[in-house]
C-alpha positions in Angstrom: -103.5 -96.5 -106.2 -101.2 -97.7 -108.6 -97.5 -98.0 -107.3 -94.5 -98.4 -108.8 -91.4 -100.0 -106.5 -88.0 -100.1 -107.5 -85.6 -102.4 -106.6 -84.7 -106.4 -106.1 -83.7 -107.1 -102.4 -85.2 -108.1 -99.2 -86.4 -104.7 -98.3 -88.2 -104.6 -101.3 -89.8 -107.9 -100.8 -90.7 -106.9 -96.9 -91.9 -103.5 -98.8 -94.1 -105.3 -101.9 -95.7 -107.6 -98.7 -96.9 -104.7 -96.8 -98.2 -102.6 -99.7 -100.0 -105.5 -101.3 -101.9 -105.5 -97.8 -103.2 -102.0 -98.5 -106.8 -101.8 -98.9 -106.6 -98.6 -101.4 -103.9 -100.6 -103.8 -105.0 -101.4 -107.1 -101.9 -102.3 -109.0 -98.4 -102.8 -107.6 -95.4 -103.2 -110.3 -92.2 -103.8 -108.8 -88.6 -103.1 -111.0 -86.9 -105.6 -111.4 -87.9 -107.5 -108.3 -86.8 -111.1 -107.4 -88.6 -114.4 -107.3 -90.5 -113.2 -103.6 -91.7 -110.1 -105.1 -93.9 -112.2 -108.1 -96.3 -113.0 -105.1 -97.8 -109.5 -104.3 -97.3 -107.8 -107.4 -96.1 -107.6 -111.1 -92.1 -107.8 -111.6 -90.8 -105.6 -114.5 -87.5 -106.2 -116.1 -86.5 -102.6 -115.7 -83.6 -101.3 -113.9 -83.7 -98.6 -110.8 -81.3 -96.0 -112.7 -83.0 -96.5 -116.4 -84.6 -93.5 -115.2 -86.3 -93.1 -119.1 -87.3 -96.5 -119.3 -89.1 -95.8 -115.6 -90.7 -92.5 -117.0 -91.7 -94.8 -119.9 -93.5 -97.1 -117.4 -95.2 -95.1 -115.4 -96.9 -93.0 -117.5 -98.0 -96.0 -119.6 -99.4 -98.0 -116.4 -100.7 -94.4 -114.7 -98.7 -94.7 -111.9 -99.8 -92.8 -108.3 -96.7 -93.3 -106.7 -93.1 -94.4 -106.8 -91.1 -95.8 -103.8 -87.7 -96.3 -104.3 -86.0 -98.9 -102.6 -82.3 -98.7 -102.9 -79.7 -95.7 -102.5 -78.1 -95.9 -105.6 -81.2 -93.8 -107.8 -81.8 -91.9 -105.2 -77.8 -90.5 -105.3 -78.3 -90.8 -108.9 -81.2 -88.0 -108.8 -84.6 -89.9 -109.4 -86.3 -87.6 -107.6 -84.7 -84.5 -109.4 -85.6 -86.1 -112.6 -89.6 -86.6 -111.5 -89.4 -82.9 -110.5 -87.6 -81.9 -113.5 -90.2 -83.1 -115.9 -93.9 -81.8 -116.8 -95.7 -84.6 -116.4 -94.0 -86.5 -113.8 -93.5 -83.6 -111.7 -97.3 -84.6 -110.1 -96.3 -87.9 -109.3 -95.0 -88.8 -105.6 -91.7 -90.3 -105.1 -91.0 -91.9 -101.4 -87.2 -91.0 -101.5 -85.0 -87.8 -101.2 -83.9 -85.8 -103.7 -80.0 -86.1 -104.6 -79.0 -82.9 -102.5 -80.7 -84.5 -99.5 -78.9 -88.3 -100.7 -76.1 -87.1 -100.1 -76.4 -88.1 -96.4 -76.0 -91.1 -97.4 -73.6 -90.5 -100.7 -71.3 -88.5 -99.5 -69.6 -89.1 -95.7 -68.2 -85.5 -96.0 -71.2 -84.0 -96.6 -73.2 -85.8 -93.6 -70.1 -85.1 -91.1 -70.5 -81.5 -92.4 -74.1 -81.8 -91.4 -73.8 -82.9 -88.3 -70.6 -80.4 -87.6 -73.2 -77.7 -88.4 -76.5 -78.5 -86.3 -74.3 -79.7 -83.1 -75.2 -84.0 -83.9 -73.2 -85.8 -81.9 -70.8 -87.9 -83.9 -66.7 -88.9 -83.6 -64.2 -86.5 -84.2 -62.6 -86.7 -87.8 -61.3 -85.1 -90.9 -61.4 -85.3 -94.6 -58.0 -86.2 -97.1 -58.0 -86.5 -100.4 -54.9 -87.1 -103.0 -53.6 -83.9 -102.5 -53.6 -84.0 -98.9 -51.9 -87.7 -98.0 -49.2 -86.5 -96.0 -51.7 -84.6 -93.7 -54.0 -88.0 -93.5 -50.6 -89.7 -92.4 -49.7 -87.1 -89.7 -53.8 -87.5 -88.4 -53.8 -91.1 -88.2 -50.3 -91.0 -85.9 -52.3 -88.2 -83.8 -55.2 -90.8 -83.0 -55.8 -94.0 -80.9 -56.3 -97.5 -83.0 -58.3 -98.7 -84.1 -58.1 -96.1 -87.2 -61.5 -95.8 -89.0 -61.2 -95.1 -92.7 -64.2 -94.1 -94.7 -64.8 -93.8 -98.5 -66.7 -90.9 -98.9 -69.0 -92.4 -101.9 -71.3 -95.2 -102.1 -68.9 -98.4 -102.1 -71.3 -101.3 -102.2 -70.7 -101.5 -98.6 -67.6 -102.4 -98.9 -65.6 -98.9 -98.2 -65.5 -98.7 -94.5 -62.6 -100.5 -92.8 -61.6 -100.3 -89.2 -57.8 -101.1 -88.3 -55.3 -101.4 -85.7 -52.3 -101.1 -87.3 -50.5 -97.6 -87.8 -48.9 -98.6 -90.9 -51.6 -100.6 -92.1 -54.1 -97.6 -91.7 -51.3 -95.6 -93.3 -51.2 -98.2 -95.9 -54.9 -98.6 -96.6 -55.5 -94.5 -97.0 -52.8 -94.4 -99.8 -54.5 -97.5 -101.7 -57.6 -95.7 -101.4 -56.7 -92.1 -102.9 -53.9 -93.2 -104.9 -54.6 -96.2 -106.1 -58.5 -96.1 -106.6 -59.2 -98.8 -104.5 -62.8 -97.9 -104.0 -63.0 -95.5 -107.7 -64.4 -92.7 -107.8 -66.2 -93.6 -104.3 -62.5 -93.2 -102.8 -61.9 -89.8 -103.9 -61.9 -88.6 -100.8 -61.7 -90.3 -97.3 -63.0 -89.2 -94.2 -61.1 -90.4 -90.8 -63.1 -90.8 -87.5 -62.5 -91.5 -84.0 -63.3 -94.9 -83.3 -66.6 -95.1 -80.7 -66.5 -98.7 -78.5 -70.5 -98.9 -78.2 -73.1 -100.9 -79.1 -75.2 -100.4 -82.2 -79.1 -99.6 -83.0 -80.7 -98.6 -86.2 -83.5 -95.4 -85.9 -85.7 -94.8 -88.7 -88.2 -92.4 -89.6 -90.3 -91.4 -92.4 -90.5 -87.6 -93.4 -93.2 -85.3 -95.6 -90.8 -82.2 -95.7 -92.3 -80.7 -92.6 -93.4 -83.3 -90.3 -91.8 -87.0 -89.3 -93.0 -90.5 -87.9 -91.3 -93.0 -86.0 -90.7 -96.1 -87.2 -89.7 -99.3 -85.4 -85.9 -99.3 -83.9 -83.7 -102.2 -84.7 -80.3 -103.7 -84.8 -78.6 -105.6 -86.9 -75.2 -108.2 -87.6 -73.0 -106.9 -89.8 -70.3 -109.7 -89.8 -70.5 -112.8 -91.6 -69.0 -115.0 -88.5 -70.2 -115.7 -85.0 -69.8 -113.0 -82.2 -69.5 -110.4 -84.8 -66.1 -111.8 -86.1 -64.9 -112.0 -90.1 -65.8 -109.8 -92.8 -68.5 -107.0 -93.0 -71.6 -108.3 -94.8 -74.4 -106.4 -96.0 -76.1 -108.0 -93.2 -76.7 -111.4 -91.7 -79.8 -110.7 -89.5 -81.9 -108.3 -87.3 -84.2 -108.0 -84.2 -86.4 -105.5 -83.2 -87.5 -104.0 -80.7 -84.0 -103.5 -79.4 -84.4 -104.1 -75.7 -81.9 -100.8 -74.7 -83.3 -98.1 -77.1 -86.2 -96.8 -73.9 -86.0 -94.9 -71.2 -83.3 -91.8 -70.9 -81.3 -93.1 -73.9 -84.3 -93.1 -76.1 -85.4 -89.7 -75.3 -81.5 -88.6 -76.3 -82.2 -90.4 -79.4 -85.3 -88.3 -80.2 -83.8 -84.8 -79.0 -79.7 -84.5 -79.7 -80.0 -86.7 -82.9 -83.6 -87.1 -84.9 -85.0 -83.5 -83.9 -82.0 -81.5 -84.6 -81.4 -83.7 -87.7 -85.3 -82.8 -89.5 -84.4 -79.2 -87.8 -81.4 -78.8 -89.4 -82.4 -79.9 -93.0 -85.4 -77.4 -93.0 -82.5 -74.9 -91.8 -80.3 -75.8 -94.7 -83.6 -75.9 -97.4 -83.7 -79.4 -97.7 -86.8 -80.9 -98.6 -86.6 -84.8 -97.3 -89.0 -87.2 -98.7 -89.2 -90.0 -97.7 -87.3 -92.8 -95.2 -84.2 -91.9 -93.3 -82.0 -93.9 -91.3 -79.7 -93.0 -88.5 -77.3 -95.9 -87.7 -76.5 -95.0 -83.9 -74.1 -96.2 -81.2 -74.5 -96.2 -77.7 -71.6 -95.1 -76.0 -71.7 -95.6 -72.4 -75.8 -94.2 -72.3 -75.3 -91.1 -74.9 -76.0 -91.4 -78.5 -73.6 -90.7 -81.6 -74.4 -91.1 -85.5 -71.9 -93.4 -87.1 -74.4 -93.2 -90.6 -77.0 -92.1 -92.2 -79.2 -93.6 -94.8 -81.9 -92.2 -97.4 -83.8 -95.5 -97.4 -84.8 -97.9 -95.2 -81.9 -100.8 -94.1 -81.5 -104.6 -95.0 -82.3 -106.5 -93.1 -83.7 -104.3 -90.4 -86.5 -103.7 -93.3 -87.3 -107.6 -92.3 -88.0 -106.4 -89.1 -89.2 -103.1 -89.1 -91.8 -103.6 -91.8 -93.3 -106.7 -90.3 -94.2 -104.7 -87.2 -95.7 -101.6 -89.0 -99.5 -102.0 -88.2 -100.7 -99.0 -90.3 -101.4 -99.0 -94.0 -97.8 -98.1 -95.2 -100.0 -96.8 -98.3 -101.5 -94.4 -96.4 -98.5 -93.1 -95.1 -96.9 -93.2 -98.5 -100.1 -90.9 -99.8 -99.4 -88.4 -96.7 -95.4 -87.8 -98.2 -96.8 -87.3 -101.4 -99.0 -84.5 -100.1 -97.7 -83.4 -97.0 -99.9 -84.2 -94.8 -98.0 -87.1 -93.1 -98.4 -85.6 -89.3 -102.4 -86.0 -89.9 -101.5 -89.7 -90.4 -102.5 -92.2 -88.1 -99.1 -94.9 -87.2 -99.0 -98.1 -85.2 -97.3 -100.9 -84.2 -97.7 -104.9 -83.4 -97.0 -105.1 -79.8 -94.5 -108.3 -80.6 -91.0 -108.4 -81.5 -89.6 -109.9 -84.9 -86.6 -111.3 -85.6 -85.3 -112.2 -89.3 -82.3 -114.8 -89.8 -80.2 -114.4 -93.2 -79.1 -117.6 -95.5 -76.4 -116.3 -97.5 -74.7 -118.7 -100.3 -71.0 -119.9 -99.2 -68.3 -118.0 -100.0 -70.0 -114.7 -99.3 -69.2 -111.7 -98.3 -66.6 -113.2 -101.1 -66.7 -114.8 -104.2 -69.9 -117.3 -104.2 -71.8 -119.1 -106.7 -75.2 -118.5 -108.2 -77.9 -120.6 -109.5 -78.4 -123.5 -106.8 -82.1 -124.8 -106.1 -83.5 -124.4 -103.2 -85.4 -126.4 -101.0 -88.1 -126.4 -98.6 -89.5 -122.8 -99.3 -93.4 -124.7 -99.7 -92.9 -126.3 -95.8 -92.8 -123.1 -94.1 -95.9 -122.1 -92.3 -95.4 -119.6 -89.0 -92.4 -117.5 -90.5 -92.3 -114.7 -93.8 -89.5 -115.6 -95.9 -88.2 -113.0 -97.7 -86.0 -113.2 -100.5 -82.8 -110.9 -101.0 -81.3 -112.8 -103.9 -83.2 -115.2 -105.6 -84.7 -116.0 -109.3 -87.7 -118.1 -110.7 -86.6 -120.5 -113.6 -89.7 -121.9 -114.0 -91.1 -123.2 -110.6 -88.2 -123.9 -109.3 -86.0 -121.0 -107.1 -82.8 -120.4 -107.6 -80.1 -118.3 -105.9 -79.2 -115.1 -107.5 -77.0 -112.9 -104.8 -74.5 -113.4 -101.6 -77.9 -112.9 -99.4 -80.3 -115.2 -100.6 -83.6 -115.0 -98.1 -83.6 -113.7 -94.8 -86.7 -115.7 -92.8 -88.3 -113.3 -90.5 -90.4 -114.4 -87.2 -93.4 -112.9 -85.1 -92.6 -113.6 -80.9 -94.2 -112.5 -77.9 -90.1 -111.3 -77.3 -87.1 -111.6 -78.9 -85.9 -115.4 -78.1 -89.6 -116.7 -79.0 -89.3 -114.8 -82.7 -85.5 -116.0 -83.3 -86.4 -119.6 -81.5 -89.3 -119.6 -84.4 -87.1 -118.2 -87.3 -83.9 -120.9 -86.7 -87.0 -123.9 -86.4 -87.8 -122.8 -90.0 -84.3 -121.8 -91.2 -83.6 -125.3 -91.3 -86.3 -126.4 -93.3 -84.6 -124.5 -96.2 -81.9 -125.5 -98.2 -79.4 -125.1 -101.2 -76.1 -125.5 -101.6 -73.5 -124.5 -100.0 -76.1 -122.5 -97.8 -74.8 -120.7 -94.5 -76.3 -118.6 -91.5 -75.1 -117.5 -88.2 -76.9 -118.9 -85.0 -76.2 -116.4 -82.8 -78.7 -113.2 -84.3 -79.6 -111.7 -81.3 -77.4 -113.4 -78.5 -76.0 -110.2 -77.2 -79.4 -108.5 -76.6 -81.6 -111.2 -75.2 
């Protein structure tokens, strides 16, 4: 097969390492890619939503299949745009449509969703410009913290959770009125806030049938004990020690069941990878999120454990016949430790060397921001390489991954020491 993969991150490094393990790939391309991806396939200076400069591509290399990595085509309708077309209308693409997206690209539309097939998730309700005054009179009706959501994609970036009455108050009116956010703002959901703690599902879908995929959880903050500013992620673990038992089984039955149930109900075909980011609130389950894609950095993790050919699972989306597909596991946990560049989640610089990438031996490294000038790697993004362990449990894989972590350098580099802490 030959497969095209779009996108630069971590995930799609963890993604181009597994495929390039498959034994019925012939050629993988991968658009734009980073410096990591270079090592199991062919990067392509082509962007994710050039969707004519894509077309171009893959009918000139004969492409089998297309797995997108990142949200922001799939929103943008890549998927529509295969279908739309005569002759890329045969070609797979692992990734929803933009109707079905919109679980990810519009909050209002997933809290619909959920409203609709009886998913447990907090209470809330939708303002936009028109409607300020009501948003004010909702947030005095509610407990702090207030959670305020952009409804659009935000660069991760449109969430905010506050104690403050007035600052909530504040906040909501810089969002509608001011464009805060854009277009992304245009509308903002507020949600009861859920004290819990937080787990990551995923699954991979066909239209009809649905695998599991590893659990995991991941640190959203850029300080230690989950303090500072949200990040896009600073590290992961998986298996997560609570998701078993009772709580599992809730998982599986009031949220991933009634979710694939409910999209067949509304005549949604999903393709593809979805995420549910869960919280555990006291032992029952509630979605704070969904995803069309796999997550970063839980990718880091969830990847590395997948046993089975992920090509063969890909094939069996393509032509739905995923439930006559075979899926393991490793039987070890992984753990994956991010080195972001100083200054992030805020302004940072780019282009420092780094270090110590040849002396690594027992961990994957996988690269989230990086480019190749020359032989020499540089850093390109906020999240720079996230360096992903094997362990027989959770403390050997992190106690592996923070060995290695400091055999890298550039910088100005910075990571958090305590991935995992709260779970071990």
């Amino acid at each position: 097969m030959n497969v095209l993969l779009l996108g630069a991150g971590a995930r799609e490094h963890a993604l181009a390492w597994k495929i390039s393990q498959s034994s019925i790939l012939d050629a993988l391309y991968i658009a734009p890619g980073n410096a990591g991806t270079r090592q199991h396939g062919k990067n392509v200076n082509i962007s994710p939503t050039d969707f004519d400069a894509v077309k171009e591509f893959v009918i000139d290399k004969k492409i089998d299949v297309v797995v997108v990595g990142p949200e922001e085509p799939l929103v943008r309708g890549i998927h529509d745009y295969f279908i739309a077309d005569e002759i890329l209308s045969k070609v797979p693409v692992i990734g929803p449509t933009k109707e079905a997206a919109q679980l990810e690209g519009s909050k209002s539309f997933a809290k619909a969703f959920m409203g609709r097939h009886n998913i447990p998730t907090a209470k809330y309700n939708v303002f936009n410009k028109d409607t300020i005054e009501n948003g004010c009179s909702f947030l005095e009706s509610m407990k702090p913290p207030y959670v305020l959501k952009a409804d659009g994609l935000a660069a991760g970036k449109g969430v905010l959770i506050i104690d403050s009455l007035a600052e909530a108050k504040r906040e909501l009116i810089e969002i509608l009125s001011d464009d805060k956010f854009g277009s992304a703002g245009s509308k903002v959901v507020i949600e009861e806030f859920l004290d819990g703690i937080e787990l990551s599902v995923f699954v991979i879908c066909d239209g009809d049938s649905y695998k599991m995929l590893p659990e995991a959880k991941d640190y959203k903050r850029i300080g230690e004990g989950d303090t500072g500013l949200n990040t896009g992620g600073m590290g992961a673990v998986s298996p997560v020690p609570f998701a078993k038992g009772t709580f599992y089984d809730k998982v599986i039955n009031q949220v991933v069941v009634p979710t694939i149930k409910g999209l067949k109900k509304d005549g949604i075909s999903y393709k593809g990878f979805l995420f549910f980011g869960l919280i555990k609130v006291k032992d029952d389950p509630y979605v704070i999120e969904y995803n069309c894609r796999l997550g970063d950095p839980e990718s880091e993790v969830v990847i590395p454990r997948l046993k089975s050919d992920i090509l063969d699972l890909f094939e069996g989306v393509g032509t739905n016949t995923l439930s006559e597909r075979d899926i393991q596991f490793f039987d070890k946990s992984a753990a994956t430790v991010m080195m972001v560049s100083g200054g992030y989640p805020k302004k940072y610089q780019k282009g420092k060397q780094i270090y110590g990438l040849n002396t690594i031996a027992d961990s994957i490294v996988f690269h989230a921001g990086t480019s190749a000038d020359g032989p020499s790697i540089k850093t390109e993004g906020g999240r720079v390489l996230a360096v992903t362990s094997y362990g027989r449990n959770i403390e050997k894989a992190l106690q592996k991954s923070y060995e290695n972590i400091k055999k890298i350098s550039f910088d100005n580099a910075f990571y958090r020491n305590d991935i995992g802490h709260d779970v071990l």
